[in-house]
N, C-alpha and C positions, 0 to 999 in steps of 0.2 A: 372700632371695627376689628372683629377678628381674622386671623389668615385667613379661613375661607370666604370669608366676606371679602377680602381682596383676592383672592385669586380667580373669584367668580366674574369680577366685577374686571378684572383685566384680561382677562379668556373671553367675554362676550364678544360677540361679533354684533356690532350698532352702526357698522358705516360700512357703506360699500360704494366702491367708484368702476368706473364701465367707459367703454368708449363705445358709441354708438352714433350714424349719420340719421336714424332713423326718427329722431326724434326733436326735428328741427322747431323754432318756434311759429308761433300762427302769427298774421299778419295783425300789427298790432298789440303782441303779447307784453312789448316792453312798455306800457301806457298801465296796465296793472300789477305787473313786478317791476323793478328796478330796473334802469337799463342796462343791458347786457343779461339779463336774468330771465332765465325761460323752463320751464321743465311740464306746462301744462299735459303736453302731449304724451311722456314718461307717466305722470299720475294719473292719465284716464286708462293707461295700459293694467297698470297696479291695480286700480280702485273696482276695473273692470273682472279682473283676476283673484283678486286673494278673497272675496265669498268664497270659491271653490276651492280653498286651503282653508277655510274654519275660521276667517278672519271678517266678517262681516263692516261693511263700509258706513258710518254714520254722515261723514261730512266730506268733501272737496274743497278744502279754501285758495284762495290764492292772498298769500301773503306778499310783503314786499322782497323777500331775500329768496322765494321758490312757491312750492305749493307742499300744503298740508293734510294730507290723509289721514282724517279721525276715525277709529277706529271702535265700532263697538265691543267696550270690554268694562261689564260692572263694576267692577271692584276698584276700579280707579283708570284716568285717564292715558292711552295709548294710541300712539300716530305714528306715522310716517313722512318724513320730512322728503321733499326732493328739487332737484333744481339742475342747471347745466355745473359745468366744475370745467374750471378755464386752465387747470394743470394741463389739459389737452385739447386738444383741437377736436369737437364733437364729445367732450369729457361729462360725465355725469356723476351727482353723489348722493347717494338714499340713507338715510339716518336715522335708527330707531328712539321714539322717543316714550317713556323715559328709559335711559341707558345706564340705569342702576341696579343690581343683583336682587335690591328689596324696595319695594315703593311701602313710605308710611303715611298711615292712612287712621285720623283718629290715635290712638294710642296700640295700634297694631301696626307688625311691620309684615306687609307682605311680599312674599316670593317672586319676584319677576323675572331671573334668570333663566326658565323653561320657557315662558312667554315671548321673550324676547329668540329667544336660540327657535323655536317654533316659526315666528314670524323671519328672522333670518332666513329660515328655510325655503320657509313659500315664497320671499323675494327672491330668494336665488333662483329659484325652480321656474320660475314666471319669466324671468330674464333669460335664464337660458335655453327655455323651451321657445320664447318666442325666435330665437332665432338673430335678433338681431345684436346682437351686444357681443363683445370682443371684451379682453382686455381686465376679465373682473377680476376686482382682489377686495378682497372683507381685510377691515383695518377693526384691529383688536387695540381694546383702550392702553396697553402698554406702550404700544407704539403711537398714538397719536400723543401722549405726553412725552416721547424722549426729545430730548432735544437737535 
């Protein structure tokens, strides 16, 4: 890896946390996530929104640890992870994936730094226009590895 490859890669913005009442679980939600685990009502906000930021929506899953927004993008696969985040009391945390400078693909490595900093965007834009969410702060990869 050369410096810019690290400096890209720890300057991305791939996780963001929020506090928000609005987005409580549906009854029943912890029977297909985990318990304590909810965020369906957060991914139908996103999934419903980022079309109209250039981010076209393939899939909704719900996982066991949150739900997963796949996203259509040829050249290799890209989502949105999301779920509640128990640091806080109504705490939520959205996570780009993959959260690497360069996805390789085949024997080519390509660029995902713009993609990602793009789609950071439109979540943030979606979060804050709706209205409901306090409290946002985007965690850059240097600091989710200090100790």
């Amino acid at each position: 890896m050369n410096v810019a490859e690290g400096v890209d890669r720890l300057s991305m913005r791939t996780q963001v946390e929020f506090v928000s009442a609005d987005f409580p679980p549906y009854p029943g939600e912890e029977h297909d996530l985990n318990p304590g685990r909810y965020g369906i009502r957060l991914a139908e906000l996103l999934a419903q929104e980022l079309p109209a930021h250039g981010f076209p929506v393939e899939s909704v899953t719900v996982e066991q640890w949150g739900v997963r927004i796949g996203l259509q993008n040829p050249a290799y696969p890209l989502w949105v992870g999301c779920g509640n985040y128990e640091a806080y009391e109504n705490g939520f945390l959205c996570f780009i994936e993959p959260a690497k400078p360069y996805v390789r693909k085949w024997f080519r490595k390509l660029p995902n730094a713009p993609t990602v900093e793009r789609l950071a965007t439109a979540i943030e834009s979606i979060l804050q226009d709706s209205g409901k969410v306090s409290q946002l702060r985007w965690w850059l990869e240097n600091e989710l590895r200090s100790p």
